[in-house]
KENU-892349 format. One record per atom (N, C-alpha, C, O): x, y, z. Coordinates in steps of 0.2 Angstrom, whole numbers, plus 5000, padded with zeros to 4 digits. Each point is the difference from the previous one (the first is absolute). Example, Ala and Ser with C-alpha at 12.3 -4.5 7.8 and 13.67 -1.06 7.14 Angstrom:
residues 2
506649725039499650065000500450065000500549995003499350064993500450065001499650055003500350065001
This chain:
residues 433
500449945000499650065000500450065000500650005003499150064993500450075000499750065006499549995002500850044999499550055000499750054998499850055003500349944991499550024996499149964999499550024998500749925004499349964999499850015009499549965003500750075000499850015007499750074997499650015005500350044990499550044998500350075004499650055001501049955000500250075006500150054993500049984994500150075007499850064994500750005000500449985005499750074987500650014998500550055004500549965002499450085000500550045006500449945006500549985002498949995000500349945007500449944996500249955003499850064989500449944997500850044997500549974999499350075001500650044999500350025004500550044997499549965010500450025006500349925004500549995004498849954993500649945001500449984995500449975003499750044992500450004994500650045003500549975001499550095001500550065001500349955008500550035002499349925002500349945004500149964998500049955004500050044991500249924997499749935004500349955002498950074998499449955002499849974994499650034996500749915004499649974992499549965000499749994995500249975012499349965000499950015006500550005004498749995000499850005006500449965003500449974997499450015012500449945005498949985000499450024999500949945002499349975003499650035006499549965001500550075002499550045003500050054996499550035002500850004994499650064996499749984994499750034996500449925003499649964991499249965006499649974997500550035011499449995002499550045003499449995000500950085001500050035004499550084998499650035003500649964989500250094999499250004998499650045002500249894993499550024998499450015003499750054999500149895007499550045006500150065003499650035002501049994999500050055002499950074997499950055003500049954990499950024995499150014998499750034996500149925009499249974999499650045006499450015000501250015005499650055004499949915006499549995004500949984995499749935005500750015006500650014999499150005008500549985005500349945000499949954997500550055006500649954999500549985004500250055003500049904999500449985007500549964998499849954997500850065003500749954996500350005006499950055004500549884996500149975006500949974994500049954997500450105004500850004996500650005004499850005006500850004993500650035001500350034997500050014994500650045012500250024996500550004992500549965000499450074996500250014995499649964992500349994995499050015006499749964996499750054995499649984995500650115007499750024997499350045000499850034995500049995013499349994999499950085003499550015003500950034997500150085001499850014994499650055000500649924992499750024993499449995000499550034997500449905008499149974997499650045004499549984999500650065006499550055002500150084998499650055002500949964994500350084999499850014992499750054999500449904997499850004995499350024998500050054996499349915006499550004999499650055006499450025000501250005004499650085003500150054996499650034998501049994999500350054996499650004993499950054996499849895004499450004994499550015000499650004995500250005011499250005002500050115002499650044999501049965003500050095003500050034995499750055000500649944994500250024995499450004996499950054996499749935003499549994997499450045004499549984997500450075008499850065002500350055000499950045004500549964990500350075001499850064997500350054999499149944998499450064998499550035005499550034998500849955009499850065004500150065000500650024999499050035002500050085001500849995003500349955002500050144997500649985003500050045008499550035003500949964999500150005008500349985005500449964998499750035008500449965006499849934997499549984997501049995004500149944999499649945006500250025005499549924995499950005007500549904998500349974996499650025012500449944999499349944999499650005004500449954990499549964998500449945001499649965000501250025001499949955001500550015005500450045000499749915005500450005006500249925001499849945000500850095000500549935002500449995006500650025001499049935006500349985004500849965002499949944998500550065004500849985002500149995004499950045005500649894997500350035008500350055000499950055003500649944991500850035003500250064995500049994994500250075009500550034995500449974993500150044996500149915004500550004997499449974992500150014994499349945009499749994994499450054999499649994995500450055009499850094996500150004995499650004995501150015006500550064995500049954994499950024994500249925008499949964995499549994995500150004994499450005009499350004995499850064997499749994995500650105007500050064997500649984992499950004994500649985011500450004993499849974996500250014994499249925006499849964995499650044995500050014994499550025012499550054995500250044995499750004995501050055008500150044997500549964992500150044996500249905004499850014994499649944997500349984994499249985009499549984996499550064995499850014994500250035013499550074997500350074997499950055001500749934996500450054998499850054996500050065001499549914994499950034992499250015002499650014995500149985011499350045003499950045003500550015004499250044997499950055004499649985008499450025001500949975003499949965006500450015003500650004998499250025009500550035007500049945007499549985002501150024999500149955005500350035007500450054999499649945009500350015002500049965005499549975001501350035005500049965005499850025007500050065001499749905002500050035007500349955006499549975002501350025001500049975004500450045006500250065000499949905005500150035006501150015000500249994994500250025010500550035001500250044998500550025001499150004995500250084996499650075002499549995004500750064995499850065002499350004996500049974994499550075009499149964996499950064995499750014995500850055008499750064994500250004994499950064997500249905000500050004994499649944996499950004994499849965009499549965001499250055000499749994995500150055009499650065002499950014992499549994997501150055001499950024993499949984996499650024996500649925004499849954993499149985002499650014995500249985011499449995001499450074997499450004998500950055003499550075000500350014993499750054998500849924999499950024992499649934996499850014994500049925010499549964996500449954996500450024996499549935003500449954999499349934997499450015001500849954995499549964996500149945005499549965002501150035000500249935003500550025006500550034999499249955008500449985006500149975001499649955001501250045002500349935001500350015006500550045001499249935004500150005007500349955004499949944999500450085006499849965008499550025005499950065002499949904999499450015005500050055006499550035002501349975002500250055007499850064996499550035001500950004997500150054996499150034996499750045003500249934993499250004998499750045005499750055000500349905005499450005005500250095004499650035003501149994997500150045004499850064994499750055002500549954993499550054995499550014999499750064998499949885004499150004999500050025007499550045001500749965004499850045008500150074997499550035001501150004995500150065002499450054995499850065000499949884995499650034995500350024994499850044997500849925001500450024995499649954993500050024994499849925010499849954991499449985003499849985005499950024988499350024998500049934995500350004995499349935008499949934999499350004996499949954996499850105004499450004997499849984994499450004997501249985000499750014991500649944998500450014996499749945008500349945000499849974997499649965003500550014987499649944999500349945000499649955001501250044998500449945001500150025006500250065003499849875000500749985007500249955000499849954998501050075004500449934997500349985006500450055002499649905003500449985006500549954997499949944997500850105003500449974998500349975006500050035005500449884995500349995006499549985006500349975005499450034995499450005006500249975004500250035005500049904994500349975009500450035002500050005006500650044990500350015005499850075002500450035005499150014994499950045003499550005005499950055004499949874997500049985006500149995006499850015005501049964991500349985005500550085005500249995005499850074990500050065003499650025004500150065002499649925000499250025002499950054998500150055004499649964991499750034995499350004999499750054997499749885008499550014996499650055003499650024996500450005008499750045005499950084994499550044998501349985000500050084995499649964994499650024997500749925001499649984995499050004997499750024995500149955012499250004999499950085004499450025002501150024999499650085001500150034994499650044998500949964998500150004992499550004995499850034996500149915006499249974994499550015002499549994996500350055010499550015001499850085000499450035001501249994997500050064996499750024993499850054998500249894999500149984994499250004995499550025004500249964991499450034997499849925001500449964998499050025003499749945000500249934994500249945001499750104994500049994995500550004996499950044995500749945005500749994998500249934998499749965003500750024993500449974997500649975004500450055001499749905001500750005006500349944997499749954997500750055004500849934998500450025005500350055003499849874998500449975007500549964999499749964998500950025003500450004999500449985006500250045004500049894995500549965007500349974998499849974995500850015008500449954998499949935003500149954997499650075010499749925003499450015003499750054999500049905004499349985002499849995005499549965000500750085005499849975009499250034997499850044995499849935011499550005001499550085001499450024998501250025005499950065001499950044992499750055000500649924996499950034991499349974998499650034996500449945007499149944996499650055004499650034996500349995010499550035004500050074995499550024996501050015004500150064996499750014993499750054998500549904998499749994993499350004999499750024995500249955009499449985003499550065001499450004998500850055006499650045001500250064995500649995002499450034996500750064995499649974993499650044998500649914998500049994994499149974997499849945003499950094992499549964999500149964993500150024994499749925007499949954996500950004996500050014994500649995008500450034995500449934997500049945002500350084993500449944996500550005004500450045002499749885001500649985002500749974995500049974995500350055008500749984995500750005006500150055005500249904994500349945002500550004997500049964995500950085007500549974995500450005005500050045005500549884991500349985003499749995010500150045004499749904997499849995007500549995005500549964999499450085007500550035005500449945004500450025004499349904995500249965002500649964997500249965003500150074987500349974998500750054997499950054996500549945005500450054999500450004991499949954996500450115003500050014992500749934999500550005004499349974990500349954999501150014999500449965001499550134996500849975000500450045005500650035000499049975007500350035006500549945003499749965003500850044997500449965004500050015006500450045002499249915002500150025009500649975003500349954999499950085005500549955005499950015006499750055001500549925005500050015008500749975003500349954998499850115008500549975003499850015009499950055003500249884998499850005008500850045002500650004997498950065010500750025001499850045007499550034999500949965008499950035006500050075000500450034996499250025007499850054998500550075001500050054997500549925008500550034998500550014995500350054999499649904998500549974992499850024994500249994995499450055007499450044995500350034994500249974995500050105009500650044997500549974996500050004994500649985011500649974994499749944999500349955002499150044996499949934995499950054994500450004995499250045006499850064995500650044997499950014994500550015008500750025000500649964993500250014994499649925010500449934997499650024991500250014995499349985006499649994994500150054995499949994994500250065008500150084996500849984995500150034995500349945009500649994997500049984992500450014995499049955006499849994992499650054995499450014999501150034997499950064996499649974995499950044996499949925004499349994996499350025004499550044998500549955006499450055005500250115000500250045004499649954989500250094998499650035006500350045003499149954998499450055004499649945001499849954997500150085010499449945003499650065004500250055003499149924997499450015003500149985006500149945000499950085008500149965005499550015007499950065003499749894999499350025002500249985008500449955001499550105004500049985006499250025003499650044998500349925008499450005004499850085002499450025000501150005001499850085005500650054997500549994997499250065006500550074999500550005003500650014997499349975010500950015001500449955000500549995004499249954990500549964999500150014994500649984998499150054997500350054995500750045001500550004997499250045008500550065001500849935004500650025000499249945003500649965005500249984993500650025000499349944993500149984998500550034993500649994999499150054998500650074999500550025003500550014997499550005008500750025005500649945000500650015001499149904997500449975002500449994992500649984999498750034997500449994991500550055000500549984999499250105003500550044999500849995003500650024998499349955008500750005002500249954998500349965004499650024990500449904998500250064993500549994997499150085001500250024995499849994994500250014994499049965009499550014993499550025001499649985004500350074993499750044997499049995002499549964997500650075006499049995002499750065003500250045004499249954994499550055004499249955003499849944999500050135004499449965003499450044996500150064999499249914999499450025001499449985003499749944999500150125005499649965004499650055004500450055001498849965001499650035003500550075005499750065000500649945002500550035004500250084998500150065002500249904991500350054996499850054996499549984997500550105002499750044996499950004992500249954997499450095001499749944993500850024993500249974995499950085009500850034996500649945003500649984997499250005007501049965002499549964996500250014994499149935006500049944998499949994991500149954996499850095002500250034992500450024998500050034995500749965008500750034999500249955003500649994998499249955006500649945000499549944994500249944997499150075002499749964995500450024993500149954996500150135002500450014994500649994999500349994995500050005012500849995001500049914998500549984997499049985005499949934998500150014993500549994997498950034999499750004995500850044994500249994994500050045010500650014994500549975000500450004996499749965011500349965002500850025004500549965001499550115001500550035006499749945007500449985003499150014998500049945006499949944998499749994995500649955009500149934996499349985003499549974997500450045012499749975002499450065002500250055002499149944998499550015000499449975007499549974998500650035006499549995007499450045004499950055002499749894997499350045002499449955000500049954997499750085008499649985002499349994996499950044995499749905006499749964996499250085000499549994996500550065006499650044997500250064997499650044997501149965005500350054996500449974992500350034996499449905005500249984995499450014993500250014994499049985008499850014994500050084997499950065002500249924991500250054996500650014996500150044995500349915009500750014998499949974993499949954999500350104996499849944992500850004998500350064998500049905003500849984996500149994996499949945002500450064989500049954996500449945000500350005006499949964991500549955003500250005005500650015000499149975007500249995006500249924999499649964998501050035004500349945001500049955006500149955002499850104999500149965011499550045005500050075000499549895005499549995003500549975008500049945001500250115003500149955004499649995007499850065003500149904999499550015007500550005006500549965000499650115006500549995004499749965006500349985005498950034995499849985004499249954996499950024994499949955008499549984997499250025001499950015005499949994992499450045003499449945005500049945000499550105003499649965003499350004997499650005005500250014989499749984996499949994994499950044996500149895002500449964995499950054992500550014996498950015002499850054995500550055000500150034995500249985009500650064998500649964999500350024995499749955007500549964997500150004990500550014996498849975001499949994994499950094998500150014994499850035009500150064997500950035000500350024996500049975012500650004999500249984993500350034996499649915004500749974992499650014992500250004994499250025009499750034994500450074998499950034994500649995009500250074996500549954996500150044995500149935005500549984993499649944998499749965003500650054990499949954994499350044999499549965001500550094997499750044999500150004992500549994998498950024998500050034993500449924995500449994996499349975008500549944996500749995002500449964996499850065008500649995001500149955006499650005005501249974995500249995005500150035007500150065002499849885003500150045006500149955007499849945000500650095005500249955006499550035005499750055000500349915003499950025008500149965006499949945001500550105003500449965007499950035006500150055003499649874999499750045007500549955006500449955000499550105005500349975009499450005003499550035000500949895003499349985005500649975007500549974999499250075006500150005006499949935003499749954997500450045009499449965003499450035002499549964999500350085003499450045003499350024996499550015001501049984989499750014997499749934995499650004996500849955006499649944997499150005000499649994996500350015009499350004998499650054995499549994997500950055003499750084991500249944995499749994994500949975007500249974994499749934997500149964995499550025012499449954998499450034997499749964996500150095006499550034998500250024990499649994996500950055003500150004994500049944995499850004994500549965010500149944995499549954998500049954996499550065010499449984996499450044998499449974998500750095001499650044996500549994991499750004995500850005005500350004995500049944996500150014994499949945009499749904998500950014999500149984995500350035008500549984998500950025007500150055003500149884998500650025004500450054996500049994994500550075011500250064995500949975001500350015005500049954991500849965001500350045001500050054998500449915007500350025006500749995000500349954998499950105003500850034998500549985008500050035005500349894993500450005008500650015002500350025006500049984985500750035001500350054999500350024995499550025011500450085002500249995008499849965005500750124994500449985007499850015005500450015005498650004996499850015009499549974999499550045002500549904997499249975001499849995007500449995005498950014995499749985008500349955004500149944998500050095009500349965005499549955002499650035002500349884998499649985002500149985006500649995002499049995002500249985007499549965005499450015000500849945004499449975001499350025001499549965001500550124999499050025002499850014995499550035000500949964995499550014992499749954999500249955001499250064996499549945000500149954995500150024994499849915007500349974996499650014993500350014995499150005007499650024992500450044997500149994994500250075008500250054996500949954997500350014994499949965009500849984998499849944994500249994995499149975009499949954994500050034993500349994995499150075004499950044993500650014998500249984994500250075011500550044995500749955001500450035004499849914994500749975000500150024994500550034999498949954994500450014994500150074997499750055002500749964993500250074997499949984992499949954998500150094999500050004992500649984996500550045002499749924993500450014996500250054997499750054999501149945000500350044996499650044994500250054998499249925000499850024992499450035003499750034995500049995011499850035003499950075001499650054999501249945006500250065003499750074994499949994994499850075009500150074996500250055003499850054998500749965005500450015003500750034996500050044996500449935005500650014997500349904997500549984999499050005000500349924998500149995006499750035005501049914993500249965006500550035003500550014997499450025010500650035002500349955007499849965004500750064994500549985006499950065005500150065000499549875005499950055006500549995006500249945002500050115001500550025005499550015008499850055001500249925002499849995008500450045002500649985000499350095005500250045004500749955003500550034999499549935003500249965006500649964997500449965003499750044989500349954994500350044997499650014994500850035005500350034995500449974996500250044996499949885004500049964993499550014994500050024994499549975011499349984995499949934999500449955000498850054998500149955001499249984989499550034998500849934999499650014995499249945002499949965004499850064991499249975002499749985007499549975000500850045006499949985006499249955002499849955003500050114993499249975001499549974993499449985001501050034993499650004994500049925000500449965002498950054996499749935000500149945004499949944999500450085007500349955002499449975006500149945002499250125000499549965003500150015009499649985005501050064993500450015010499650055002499850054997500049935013499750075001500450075001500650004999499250055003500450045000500649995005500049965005500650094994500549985003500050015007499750064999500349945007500250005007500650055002500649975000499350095002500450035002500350015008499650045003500949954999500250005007499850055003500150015006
């Protein structure tokens, strides 16, 4: 399919030509055309599948085709909900050039930033607002934005602007909003808390389903390395050594293991920054562009500071901690192998976090092979449960590894070294005095 046979008018095909979009992703060859029909709609994706075109596309066509109104302030007709700053600015940038060659006004409204130039953009009138909810909500207290004449609403992200706790600005937002509207919802996963939402929000709408959140994208190479929670670091450290890991994506649980983990890269002398809720929306766009040009090798942030982040060829996904919801897991490694490409992902599992990694691995239908030979594997000891030592004895074959191949691994305590120690050999981990 083209999209040309998705029916999108000549100006929105001439600004994706001028991007080198030569055929839809499968939610916008599902998506564009209900949406196009005036039908609410609920997509249940990941990131990178595409689906900021399949809702941007068929608004900017639908706005555009009112644009024989009398002239005058502009008011806002469609509004687009977000957790995060970062996939804001993302989604304006998109507009601006899907709707290059339209006459159609866009603007952002998110919180860290100074709001008076925000103010202005609102009292000068905009076709499309692209919000977060904090921010929003404190404009509409001050009487600055005017909801009234909203015909699309787009909830981008939704779970996780739950998991912000969000939904409280979120349903005083919609309820702002004109009865009778057009809304598209958008998640990456499916807690029960999205179905309740959907449920009350959307009427009769087309559901679409890409890529289901339980199977992960075929050419991500996963790997796992058991390792004591101390070992963290120079295991992370050891691994960096291999200059084929150019830039890595690197997820920790919290902020200030963001900010502790930075300080320990920077003093080994590599190159990292943190983002993350903490940060000003200027530092977290100035170390997002320092990634993106690649002045930082390493990139660290937190799983909500993380949506948004769009990278092209990200090569490496690492988990420094694992998460405690296995669905983030599958959006984690969803940032690479992105757009058809190749992509790794390397996670650390502690002991405290094995049970996150029982929970992943049976939502994923698959064990993630297990990396034994490196130089700080988990200390086993008699209070480790025998269940967890029976699972984890075997490791992966050399044709396995995604890593760096077969390496000759050196145990702190062995400055011989020692080659394949654990490969294939079915031994439990090693016992350290």
């Amino acid at each position: 399919m083209t999209f040309e046979q998705l029916k999108l008018i000549p100006p929105i095909l001439k600004a994706l030509a001028k991007e080198n979009y030569t055929q839809p992703t499968p939610i916008q060859e599902q998506a564009i055309p209900p949406v196009l029909a005036g039908r609410d709609l609920f997509g249940c994706a990941q990131t990178g599948t595409g689906k900021t075109a399949a809702f941007l596309l068929p608004i900017i066509q639908l706005l555009s085709a009112q644009q024989g109104r009398p002239s005058g302030k502009r008011v806002i007709r469609s509004l687009i909900l977000t957790p995060t700053r970062e996939l804001a600015i993302q989604i304006s940038d998109n507009f601006k050039s899907y709707g290059r060659f339209l006459n159609l006004r866009s603007a952002v409204i998110v919180g860290g930033v100074s709001q008076k130039a925000q103010e202005q953009a609102l009292e000068q009138g905009m076709d499309i607002l692209i919000a977060t909810p904090g921010r929003l909500i404190d404009l509409m207290n001050q009487g600055f934005a005017d909801l009234r004449h909203v015909q699309i609403l787009v909830l981008d992200e939704a779970d996780r602007m739950l998991d912000m706790g969000f939904i409280h600005d979120m349903r005083r937002i919609i309820a702002k909003l004109p009865a009778k509207r057009q809304t598209l919802f958008f998640s990456a996963t499916m807690p029960p808390e999205i179905k309740s939402l959907v449920d009350s929000l959307l009427t009769n709408p087309m559901k679409i389903e890409i890529t289901p959140v339980s199977s992960t994208a075929e050419r991500i190479k996963q790997a796992l390395y058991f390792v004591d929670k101390p070992n963290k670091l120079p295991l992370l450290i050891d691994l960096l050594q291999d200059k084929s890991i150019e830039s890595a994506l690197v997820f920790t649980r919290t902020k200030h293991g963001a900010d502790r983990l930075v300080r320990g890269l920077t003093k080994a002398k590599i190159t990292a920054q943190a983002i993350h809720g903490d940060k000003s929306q200027n530092a977290r766009q100035a170390a997002l562009n320092n990634f993106k040009q690649g002045v930082t090798r390493m990139l660290v942030a937190t799983d909500i500071a993380a949506r948004g982040i769009d990278i092209e060829e990200l090569s490496h996904v690492i988990n420094y901690n694992l998460p405690n919801i296995p669905e983030t897991y599958v959006h984690r490694i969803g940032r690479t192998g992105r757009a058809g490409l190749s992509g790794i992902a390397i996670s650390f599992c502690e002991y405290e976090e094995i049970p996150y990694l029982k929970d992943i691995e049976k939502l994923i239908k698959q064990k993630i092979p297990v990396i034994g030979d490196h130089p700080y594997p988990m200390t086993m000891n008699e209070s480790t449960p025998t269940a967890v030592r029976e699972t984890r004895t075997s490791v992966t074959s050399s044709e396995d590894r995604v890593t760096r191949g077969h390496r000759k691994g050196t145990n702190r305590n062995d400055s011989a070294g020692r080659k394949g120690t654990f490969e294939g050999s079915g031994r439990p981990w090693k016992r350290r005095s």
